[in-house]
N, CA, C and O atoms as a GROMACS GRO file, in nm:
protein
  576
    1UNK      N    1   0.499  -0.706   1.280
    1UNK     CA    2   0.419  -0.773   1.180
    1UNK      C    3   0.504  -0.802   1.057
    1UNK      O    4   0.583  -0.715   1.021
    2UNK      N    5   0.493  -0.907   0.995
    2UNK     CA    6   0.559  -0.967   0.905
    2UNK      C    7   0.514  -0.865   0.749
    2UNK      O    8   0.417  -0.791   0.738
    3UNK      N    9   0.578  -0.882   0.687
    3UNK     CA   10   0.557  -0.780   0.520
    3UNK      C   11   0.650  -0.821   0.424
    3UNK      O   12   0.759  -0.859   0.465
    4UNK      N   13   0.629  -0.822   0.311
    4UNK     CA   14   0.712  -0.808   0.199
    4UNK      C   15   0.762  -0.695   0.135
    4UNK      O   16   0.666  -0.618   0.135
    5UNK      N   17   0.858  -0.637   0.080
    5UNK     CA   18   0.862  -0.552   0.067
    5UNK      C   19   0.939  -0.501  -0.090
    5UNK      O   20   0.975  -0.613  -0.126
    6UNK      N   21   0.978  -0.420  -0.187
    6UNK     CA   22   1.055  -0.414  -0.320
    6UNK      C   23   1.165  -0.368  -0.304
    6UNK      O   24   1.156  -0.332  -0.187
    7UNK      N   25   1.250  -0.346  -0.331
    7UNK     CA   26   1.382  -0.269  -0.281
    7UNK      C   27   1.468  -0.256  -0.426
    7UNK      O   28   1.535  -0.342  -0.483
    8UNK      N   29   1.445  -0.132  -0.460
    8UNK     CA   30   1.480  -0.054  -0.582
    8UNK      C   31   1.630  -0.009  -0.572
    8UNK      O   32   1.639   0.069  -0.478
    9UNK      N   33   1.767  -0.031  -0.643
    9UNK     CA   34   1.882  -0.010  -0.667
    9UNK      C   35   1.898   0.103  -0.796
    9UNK      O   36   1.895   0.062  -0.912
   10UNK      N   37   1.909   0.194  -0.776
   10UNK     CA   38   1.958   0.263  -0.875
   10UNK      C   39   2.075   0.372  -0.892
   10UNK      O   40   2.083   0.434  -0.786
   11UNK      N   41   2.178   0.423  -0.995
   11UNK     CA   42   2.262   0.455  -1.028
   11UNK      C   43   2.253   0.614  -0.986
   11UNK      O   44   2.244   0.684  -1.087
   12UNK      N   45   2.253   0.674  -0.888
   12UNK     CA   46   2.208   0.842  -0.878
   12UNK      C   47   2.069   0.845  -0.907
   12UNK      O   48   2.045   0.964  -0.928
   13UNK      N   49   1.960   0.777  -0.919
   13UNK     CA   50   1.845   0.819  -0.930
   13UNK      C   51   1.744   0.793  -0.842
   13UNK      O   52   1.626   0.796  -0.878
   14UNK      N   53   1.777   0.769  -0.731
   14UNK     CA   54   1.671   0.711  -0.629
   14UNK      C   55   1.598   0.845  -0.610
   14UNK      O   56   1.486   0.869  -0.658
   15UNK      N   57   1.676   0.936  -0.532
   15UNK     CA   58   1.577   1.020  -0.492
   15UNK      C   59   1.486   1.113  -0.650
   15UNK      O   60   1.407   1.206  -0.641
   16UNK      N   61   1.526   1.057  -0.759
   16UNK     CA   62   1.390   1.148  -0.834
   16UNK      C   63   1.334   1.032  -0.890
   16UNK      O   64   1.234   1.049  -0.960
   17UNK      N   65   1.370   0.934  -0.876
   17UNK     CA   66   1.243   0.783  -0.902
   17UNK      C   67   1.143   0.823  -0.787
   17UNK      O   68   1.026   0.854  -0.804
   18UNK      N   69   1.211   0.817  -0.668
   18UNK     CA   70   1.117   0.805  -0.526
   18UNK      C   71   1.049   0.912  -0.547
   18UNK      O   72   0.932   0.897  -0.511
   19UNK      N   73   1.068   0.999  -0.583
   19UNK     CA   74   0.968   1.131  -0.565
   19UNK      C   75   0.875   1.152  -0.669
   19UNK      O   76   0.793   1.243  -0.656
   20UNK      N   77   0.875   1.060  -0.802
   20UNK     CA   78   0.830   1.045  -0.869
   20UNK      C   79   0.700   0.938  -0.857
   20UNK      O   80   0.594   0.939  -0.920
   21UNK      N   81   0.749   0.844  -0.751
   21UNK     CA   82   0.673   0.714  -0.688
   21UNK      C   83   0.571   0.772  -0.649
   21UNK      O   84   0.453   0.736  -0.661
   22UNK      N   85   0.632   0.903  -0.578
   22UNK     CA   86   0.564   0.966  -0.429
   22UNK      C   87   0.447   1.024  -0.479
   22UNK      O   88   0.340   1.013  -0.419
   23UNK      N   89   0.461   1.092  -0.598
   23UNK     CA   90   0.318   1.152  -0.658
   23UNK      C   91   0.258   1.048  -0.727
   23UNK      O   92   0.138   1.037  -0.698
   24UNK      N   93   0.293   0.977  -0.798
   24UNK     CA   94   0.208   0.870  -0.834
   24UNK      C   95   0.088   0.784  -0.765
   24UNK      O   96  -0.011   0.736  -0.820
   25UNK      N   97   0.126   0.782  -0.634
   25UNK     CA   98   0.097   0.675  -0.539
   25UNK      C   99   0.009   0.810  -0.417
   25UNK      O  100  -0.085   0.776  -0.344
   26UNK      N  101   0.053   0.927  -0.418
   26UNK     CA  102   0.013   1.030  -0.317
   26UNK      C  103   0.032   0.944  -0.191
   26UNK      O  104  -0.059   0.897  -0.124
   27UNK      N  105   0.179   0.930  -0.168
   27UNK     CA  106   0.173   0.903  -0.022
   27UNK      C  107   0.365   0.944   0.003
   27UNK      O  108   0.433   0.947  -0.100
   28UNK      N  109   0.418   0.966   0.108
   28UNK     CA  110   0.511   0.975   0.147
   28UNK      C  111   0.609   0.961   0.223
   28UNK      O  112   0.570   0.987   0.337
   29UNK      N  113   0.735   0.929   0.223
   29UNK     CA  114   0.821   0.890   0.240
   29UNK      C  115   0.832   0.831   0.416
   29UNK      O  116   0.812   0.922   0.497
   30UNK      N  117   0.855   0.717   0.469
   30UNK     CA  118   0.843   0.631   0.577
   30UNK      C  119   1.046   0.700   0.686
   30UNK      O  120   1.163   0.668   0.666
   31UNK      N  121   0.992   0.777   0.767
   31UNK     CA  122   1.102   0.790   0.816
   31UNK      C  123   1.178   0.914   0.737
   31UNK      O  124   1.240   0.981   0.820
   32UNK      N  125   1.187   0.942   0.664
   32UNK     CA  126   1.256   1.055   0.489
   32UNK      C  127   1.331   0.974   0.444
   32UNK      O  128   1.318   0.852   0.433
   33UNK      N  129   1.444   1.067   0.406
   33UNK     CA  130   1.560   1.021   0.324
   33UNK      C  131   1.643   1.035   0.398
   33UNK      O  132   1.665   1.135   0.468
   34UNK      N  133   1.727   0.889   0.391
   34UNK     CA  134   1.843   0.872   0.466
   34UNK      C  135   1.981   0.846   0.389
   34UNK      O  136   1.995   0.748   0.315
   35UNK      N  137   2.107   0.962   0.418
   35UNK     CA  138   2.161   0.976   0.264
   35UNK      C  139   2.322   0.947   0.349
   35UNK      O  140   2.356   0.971   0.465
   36UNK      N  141   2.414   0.873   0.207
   36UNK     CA  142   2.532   0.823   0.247
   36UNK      C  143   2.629   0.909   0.329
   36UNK      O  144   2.748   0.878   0.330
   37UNK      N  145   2.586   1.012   0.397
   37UNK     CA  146   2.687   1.089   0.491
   37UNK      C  147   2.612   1.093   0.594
   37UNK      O  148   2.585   1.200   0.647
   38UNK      N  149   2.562   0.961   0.644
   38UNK     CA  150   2.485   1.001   0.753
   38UNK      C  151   2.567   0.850   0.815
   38UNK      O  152   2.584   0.824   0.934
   39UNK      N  153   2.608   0.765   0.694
   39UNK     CA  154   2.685   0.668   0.751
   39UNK      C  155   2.821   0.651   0.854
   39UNK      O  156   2.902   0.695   0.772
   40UNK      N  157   2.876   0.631   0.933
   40UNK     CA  158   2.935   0.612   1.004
   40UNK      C  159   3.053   0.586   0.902
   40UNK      O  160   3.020   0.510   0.811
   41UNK      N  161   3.227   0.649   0.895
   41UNK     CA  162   3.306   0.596   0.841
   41UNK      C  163   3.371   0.458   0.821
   41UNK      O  164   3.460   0.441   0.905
   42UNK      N  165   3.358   0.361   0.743
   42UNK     CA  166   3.404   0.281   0.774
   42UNK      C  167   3.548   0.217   0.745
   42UNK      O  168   3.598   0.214   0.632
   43UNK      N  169   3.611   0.163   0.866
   43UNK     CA  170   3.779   0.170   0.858
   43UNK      C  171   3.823   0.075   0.725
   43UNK      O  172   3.751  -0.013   0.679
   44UNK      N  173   3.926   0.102   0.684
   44UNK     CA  174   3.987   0.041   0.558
   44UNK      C  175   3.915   0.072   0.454
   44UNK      O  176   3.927  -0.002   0.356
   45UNK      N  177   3.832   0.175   0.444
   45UNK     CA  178   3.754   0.231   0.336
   45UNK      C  179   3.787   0.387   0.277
   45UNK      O  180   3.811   0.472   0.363
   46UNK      N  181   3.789   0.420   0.161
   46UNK     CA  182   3.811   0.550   0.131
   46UNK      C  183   3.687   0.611   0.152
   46UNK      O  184   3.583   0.550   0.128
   47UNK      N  185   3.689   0.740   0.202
   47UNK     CA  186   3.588   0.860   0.224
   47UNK      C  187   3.478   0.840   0.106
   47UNK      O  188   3.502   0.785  -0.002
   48UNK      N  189   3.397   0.875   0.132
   48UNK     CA  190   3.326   0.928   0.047
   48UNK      C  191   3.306   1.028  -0.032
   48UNK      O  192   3.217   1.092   0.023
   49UNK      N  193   3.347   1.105  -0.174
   49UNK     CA  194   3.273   1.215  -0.224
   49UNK      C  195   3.172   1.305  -0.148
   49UNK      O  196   3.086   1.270  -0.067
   50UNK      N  197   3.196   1.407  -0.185
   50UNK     CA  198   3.073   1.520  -0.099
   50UNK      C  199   2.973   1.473  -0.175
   50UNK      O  200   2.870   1.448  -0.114
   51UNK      N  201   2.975   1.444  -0.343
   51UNK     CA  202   2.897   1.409  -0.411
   51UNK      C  203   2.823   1.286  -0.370
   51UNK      O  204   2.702   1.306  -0.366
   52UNK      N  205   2.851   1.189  -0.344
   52UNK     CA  206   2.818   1.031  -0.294
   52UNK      C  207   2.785   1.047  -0.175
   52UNK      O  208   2.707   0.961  -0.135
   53UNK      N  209   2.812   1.121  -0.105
   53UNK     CA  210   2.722   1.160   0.033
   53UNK      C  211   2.629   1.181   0.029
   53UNK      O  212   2.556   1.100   0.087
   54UNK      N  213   2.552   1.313  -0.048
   54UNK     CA  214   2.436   1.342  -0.093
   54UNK      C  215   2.316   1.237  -0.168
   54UNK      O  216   2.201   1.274  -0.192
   55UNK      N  217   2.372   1.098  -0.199
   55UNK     CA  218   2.287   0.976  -0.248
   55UNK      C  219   2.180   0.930  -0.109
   55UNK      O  220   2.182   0.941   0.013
   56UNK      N  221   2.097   0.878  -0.203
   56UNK     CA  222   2.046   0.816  -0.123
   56UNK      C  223   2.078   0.679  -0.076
   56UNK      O  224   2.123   0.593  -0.152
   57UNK      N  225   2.054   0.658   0.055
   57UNK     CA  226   2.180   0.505   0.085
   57UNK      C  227   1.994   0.419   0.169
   57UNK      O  228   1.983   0.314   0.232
   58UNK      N  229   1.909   0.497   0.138
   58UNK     CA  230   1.798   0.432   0.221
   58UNK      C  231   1.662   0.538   0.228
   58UNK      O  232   1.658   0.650   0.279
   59UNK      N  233   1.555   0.462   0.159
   59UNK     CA  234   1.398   0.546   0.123
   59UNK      C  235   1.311   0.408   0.119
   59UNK      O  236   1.326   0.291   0.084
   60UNK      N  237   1.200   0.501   0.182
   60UNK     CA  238   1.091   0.374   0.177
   60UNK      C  239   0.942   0.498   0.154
   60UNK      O  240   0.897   0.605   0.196
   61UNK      N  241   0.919   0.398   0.069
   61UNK     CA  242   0.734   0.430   0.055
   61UNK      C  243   0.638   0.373   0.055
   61UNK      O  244   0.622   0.299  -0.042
   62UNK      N  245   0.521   0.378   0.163
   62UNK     CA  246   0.409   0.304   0.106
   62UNK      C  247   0.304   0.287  -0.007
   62UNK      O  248   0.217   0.373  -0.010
   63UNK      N  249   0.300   0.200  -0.090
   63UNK     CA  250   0.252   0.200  -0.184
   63UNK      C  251   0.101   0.157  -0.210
   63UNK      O  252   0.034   0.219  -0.127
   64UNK      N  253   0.043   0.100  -0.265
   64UNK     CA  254  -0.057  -0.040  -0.206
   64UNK      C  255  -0.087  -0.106  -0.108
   64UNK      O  256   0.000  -0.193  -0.098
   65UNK      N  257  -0.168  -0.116  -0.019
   65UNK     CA  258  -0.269  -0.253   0.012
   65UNK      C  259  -0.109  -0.272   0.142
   65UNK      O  260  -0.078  -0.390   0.159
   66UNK      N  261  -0.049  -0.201   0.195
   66UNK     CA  262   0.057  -0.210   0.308
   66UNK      C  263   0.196  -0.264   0.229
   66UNK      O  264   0.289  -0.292   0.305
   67UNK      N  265   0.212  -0.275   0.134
   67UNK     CA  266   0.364  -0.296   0.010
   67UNK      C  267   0.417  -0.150   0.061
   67UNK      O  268   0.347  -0.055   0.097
   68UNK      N  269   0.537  -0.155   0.057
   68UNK     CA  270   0.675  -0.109   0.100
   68UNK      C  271   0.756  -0.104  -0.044
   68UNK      O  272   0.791  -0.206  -0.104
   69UNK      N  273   0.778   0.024  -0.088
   69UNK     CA  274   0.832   0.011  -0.209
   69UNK      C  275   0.959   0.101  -0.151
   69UNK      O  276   0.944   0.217  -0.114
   70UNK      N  277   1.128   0.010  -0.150
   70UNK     CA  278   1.248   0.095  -0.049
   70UNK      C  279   1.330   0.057  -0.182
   70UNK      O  280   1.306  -0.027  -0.268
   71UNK      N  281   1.444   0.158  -0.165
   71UNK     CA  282   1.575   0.200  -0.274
   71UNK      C  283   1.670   0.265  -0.233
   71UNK      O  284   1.659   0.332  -0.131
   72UNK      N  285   1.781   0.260  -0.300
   72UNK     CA  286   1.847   0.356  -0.279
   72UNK      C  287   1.971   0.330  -0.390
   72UNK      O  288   1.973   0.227  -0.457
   73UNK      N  289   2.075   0.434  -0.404
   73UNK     CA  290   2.165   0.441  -0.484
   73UNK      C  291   2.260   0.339  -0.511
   73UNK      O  292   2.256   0.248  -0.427
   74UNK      N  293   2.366   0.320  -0.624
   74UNK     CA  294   2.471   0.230  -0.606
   74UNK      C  295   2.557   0.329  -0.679
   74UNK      O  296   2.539   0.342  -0.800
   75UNK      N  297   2.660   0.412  -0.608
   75UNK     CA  298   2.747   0.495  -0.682
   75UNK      C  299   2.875   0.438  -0.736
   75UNK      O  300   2.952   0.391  -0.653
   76UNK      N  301   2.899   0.437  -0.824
   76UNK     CA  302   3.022   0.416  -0.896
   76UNK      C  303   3.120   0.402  -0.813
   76UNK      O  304   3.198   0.313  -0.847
   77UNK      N  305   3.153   0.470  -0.688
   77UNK     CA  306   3.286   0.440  -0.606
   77UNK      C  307   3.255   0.298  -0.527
   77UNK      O  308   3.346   0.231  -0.478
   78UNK      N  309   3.173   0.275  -0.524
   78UNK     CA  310   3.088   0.155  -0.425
   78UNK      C  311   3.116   0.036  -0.521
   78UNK      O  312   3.105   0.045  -0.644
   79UNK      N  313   3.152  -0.073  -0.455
   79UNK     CA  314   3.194  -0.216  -0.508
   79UNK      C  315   3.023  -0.263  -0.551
   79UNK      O  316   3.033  -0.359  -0.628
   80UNK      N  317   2.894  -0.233  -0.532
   80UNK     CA  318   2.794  -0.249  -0.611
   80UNK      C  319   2.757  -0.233  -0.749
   80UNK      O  320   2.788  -0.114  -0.750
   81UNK      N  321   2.713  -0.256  -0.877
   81UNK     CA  322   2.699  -0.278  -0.961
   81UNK      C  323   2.536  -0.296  -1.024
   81UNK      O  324   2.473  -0.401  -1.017
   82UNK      N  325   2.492  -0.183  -1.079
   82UNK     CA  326   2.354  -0.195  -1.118
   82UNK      C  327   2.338  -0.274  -1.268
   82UNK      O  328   2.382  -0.230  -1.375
   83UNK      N  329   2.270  -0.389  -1.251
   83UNK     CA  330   2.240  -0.420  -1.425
   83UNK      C  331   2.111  -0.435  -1.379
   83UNK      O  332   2.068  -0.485  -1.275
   84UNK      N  333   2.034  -0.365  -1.507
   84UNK     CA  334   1.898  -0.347  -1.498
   84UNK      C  335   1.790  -0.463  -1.626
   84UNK      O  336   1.757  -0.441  -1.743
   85UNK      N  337   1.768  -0.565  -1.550
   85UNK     CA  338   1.676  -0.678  -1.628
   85UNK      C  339   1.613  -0.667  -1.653
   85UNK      O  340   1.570  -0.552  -1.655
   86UNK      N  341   1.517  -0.802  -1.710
   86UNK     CA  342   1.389  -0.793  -1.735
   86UNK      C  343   1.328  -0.920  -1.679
   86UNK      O  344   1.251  -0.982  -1.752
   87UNK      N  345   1.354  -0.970  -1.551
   87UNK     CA  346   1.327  -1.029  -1.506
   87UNK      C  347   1.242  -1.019  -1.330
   87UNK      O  348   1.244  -1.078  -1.222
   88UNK      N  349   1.177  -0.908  -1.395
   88UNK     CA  350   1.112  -0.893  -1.273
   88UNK      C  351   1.004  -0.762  -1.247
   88UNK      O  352   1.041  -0.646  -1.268
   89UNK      N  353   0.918  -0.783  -1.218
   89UNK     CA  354   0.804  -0.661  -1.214
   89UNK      C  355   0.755  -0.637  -1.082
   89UNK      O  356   0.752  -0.739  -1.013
   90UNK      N  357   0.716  -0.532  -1.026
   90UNK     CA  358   0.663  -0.503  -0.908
   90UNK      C  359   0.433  -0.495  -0.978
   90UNK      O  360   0.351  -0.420  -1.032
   91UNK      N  361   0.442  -0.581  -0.939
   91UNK     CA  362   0.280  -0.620  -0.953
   91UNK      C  363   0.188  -0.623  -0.858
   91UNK      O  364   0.167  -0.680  -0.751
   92UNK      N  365   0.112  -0.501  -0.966
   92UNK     CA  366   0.022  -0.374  -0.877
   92UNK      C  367  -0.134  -0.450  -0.865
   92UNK      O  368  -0.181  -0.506  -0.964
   93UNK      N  369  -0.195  -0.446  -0.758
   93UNK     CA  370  -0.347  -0.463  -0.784
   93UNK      C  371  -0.432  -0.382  -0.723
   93UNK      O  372  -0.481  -0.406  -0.613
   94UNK      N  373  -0.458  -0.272  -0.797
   94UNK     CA  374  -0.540  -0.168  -0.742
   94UNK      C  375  -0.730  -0.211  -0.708
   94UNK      O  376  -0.793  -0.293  -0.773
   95UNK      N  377  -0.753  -0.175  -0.657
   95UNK     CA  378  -0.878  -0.197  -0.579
   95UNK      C  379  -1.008  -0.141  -0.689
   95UNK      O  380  -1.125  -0.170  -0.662
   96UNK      N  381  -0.982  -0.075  -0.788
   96UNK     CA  382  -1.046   0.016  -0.886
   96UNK      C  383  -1.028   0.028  -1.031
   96UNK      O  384  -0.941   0.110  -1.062
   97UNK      N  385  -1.080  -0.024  -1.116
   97UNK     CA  386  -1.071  -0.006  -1.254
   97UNK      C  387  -1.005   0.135  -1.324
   97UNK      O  388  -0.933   0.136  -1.424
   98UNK      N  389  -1.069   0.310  -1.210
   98UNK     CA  390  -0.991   0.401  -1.188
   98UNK      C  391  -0.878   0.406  -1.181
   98UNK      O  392  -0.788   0.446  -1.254
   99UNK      N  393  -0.887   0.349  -1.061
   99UNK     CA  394  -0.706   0.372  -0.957
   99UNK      C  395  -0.643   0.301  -1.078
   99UNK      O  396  -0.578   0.364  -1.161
  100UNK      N  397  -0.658   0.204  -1.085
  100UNK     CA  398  -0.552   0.102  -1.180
  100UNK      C  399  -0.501   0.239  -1.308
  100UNK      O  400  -0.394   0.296  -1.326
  101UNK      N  401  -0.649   0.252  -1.380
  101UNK     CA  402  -0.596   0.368  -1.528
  101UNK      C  403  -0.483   0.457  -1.493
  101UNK      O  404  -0.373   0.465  -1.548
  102UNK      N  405  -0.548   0.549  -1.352
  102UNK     CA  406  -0.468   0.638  -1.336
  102UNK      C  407  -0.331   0.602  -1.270
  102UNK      O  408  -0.240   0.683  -1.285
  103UNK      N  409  -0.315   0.518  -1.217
  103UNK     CA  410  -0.159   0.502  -1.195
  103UNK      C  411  -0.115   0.441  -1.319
  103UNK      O  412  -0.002   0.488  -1.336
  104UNK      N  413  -0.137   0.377  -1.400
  104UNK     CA  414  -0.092   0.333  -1.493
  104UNK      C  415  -0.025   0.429  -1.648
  104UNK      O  416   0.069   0.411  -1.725
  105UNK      N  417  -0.132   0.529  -1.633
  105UNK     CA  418  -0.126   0.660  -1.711
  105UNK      C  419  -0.016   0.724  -1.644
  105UNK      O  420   0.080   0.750  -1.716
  106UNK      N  421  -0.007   0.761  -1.508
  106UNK     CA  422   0.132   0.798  -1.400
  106UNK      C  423   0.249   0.733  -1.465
  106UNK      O  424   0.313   0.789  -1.554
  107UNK      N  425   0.280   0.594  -1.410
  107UNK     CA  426   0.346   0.553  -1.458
  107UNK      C  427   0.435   0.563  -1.602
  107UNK      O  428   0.548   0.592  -1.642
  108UNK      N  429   0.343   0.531  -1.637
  108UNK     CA  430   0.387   0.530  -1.782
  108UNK      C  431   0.439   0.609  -1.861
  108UNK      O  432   0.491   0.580  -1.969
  109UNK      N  433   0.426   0.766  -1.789
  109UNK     CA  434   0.504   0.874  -1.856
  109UNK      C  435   0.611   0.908  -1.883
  109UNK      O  436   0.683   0.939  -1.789
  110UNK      N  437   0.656   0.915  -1.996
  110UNK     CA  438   0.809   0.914  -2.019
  110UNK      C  439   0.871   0.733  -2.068
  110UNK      O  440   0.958   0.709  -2.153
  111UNK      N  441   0.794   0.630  -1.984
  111UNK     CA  442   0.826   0.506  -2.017
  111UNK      C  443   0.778   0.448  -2.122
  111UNK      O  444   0.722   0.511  -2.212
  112UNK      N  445   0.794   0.319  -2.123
  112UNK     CA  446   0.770   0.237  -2.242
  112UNK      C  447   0.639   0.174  -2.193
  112UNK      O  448   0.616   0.194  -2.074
  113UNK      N  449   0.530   0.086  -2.274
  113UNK     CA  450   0.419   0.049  -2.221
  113UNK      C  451   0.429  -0.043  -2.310
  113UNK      O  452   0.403  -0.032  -2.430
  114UNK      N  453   0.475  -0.154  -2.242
  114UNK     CA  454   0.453  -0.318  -2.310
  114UNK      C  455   0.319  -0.354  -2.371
  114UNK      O  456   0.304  -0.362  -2.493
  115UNK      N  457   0.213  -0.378  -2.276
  115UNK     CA  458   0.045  -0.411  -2.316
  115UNK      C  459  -0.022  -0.312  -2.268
  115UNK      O  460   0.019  -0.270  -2.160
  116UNK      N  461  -0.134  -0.248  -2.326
  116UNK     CA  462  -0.189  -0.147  -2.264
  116UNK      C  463  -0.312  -0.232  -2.168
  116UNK      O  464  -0.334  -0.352  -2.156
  117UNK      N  465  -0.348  -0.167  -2.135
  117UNK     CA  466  -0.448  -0.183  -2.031
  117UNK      C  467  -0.586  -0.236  -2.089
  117UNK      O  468  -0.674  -0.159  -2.128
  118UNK      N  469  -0.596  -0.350  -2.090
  118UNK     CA  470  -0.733  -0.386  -2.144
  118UNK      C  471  -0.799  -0.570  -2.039
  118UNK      O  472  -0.752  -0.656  -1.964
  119UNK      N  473  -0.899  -0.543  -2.090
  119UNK     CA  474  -0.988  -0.690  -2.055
  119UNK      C  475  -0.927  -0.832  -2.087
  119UNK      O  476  -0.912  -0.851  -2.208
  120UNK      N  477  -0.895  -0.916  -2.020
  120UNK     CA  478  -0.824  -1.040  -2.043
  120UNK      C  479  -0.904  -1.140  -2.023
  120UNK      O  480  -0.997  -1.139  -1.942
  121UNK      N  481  -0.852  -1.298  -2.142
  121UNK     CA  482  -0.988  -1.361  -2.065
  121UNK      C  483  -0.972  -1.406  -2.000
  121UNK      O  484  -0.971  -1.527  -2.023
  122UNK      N  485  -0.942  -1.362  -1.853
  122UNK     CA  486  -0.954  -1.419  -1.739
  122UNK      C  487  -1.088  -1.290  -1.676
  122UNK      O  488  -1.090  -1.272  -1.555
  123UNK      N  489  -1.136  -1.251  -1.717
  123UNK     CA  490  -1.189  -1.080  -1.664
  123UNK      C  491  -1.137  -0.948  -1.597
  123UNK      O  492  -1.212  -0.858  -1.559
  124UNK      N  493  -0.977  -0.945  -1.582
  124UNK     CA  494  -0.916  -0.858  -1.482
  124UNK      C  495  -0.890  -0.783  -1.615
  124UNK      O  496  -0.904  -0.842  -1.722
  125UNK      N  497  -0.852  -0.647  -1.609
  125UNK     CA  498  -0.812  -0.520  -1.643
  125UNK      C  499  -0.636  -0.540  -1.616
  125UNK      O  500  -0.568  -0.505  -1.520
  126UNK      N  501  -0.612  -0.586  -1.698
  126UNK     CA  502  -0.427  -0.641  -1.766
  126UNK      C  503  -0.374  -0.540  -1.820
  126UNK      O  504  -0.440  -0.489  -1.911
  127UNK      N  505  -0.233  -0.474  -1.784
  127UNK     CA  506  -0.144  -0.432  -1.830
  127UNK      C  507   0.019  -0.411  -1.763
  127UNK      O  508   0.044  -0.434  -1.645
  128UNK      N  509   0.118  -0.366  -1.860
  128UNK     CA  510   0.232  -0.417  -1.819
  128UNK      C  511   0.319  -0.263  -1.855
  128UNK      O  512   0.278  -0.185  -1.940
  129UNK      N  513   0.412  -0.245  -1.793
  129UNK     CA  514   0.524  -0.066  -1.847
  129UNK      C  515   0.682  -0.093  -1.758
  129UNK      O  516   0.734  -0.140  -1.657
  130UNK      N  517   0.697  -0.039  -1.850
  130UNK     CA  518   0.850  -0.024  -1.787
  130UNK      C  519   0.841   0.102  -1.780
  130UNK      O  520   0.792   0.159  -1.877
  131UNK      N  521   0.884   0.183  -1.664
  131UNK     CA  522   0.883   0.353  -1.642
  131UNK      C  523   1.019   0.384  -1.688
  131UNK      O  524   1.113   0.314  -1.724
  132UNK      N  525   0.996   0.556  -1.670
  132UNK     CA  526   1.099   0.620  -1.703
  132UNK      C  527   1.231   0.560  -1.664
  132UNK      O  528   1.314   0.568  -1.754
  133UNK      N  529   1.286   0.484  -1.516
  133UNK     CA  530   1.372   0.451  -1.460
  133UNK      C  531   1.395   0.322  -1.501
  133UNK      O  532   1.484   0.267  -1.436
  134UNK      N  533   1.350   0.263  -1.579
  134UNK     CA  534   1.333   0.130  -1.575
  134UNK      C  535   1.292  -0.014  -1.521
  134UNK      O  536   1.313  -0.127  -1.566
  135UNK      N  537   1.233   0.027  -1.422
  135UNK     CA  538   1.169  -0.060  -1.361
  135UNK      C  539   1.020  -0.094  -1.406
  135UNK      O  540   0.927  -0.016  -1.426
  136UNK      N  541   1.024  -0.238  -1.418
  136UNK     CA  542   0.882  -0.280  -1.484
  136UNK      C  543   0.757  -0.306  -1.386
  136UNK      O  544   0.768  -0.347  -1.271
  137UNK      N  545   0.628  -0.275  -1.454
  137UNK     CA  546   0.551  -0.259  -1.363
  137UNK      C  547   0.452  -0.365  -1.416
  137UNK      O  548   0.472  -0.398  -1.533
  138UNK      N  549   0.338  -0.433  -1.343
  138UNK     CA  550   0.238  -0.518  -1.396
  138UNK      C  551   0.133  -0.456  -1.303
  138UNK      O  552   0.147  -0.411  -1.189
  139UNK      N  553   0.000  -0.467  -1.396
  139UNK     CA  554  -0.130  -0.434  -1.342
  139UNK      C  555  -0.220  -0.595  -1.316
  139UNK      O  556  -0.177  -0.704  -1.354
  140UNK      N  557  -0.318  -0.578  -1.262
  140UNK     CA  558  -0.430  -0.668  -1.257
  140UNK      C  559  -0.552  -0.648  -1.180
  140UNK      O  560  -0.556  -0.660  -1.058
  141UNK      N  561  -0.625  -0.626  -1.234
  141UNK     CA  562  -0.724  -0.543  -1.171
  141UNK      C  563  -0.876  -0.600  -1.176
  141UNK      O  564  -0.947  -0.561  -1.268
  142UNK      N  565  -0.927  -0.686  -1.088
  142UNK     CA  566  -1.027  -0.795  -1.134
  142UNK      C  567  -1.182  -0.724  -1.063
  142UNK      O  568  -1.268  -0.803  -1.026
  143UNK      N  569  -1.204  -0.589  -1.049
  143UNK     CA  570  -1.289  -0.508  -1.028
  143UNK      C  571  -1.398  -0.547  -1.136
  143UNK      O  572  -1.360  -0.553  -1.253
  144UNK      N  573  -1.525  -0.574  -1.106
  144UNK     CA  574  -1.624  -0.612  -1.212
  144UNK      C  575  -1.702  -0.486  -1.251
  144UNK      O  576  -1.789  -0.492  -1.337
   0.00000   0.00000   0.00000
């Protein structure tokens, strides 16, 4: 079956974003954690760190409504490169005027909270956060 899915890059922090996801969302990890020493060596490449082994190189969680929220590390020895924008939000639509508060209150801990959560005139329950990790989040929640 066909899906869309988010795929989160971060600097050493996947596995305590993801686990952070994981309570937010109360659901857990698709397959576990699959971590860079599980990779196969590859030739013309230097080893890996014991340290950089221990990353995460691959995590997936279900989040919402069948969304796939997957990540994993980009370590400094790795020709990858994290710059973290503002061009992009993972946009949530919870089923519940509840659900929406309380993940949003989740979220938001430790992060920044662009718009808080209020009535728009369109009638949906609107708000916007960048979390602890930096990744931005959008609500919309058109529950009457």
């Amino acid at each position: 079956m066909a899906r869309v899915s988010t795929y989160l890059n971060f600097v050493r922090e996947t596995e305590a974003a993801f686990n952070f996801y994981k309570t937010v969302f109360n659901t857990d990890f698709e397959g576990g954690i699959m971590r860079f020493s599980e990779m196969p060596a590859q030739e013309g490449c230097e080893a890996l760190s014991e340290a950089d082994g221990k990353l995460v190189m691959h995590a997936q969680l279900p989040i919402l409504g069948g969304h796939i929220l997957m990540g994993s590390d980009a370590p400094e020895s790795m020709p990858f490169k994290i710059t973290f924008g503002n061009n992009n939000y993972i946009m949530l639509e919870p089923d519940t005027k509840e659900e929406t508060k309380s993940i949003f209150a989740a979220l938001s801990e430790g992060g920044i909270v662009e718009q808080e959560l209020q009535v728009m005139f369109w009638g949906d329950l609107y708000g916007s956060l960048t979390d602890k990790f930096g990744v931005r989040w959008m609500f919309d929640c058109g529950e009457k």
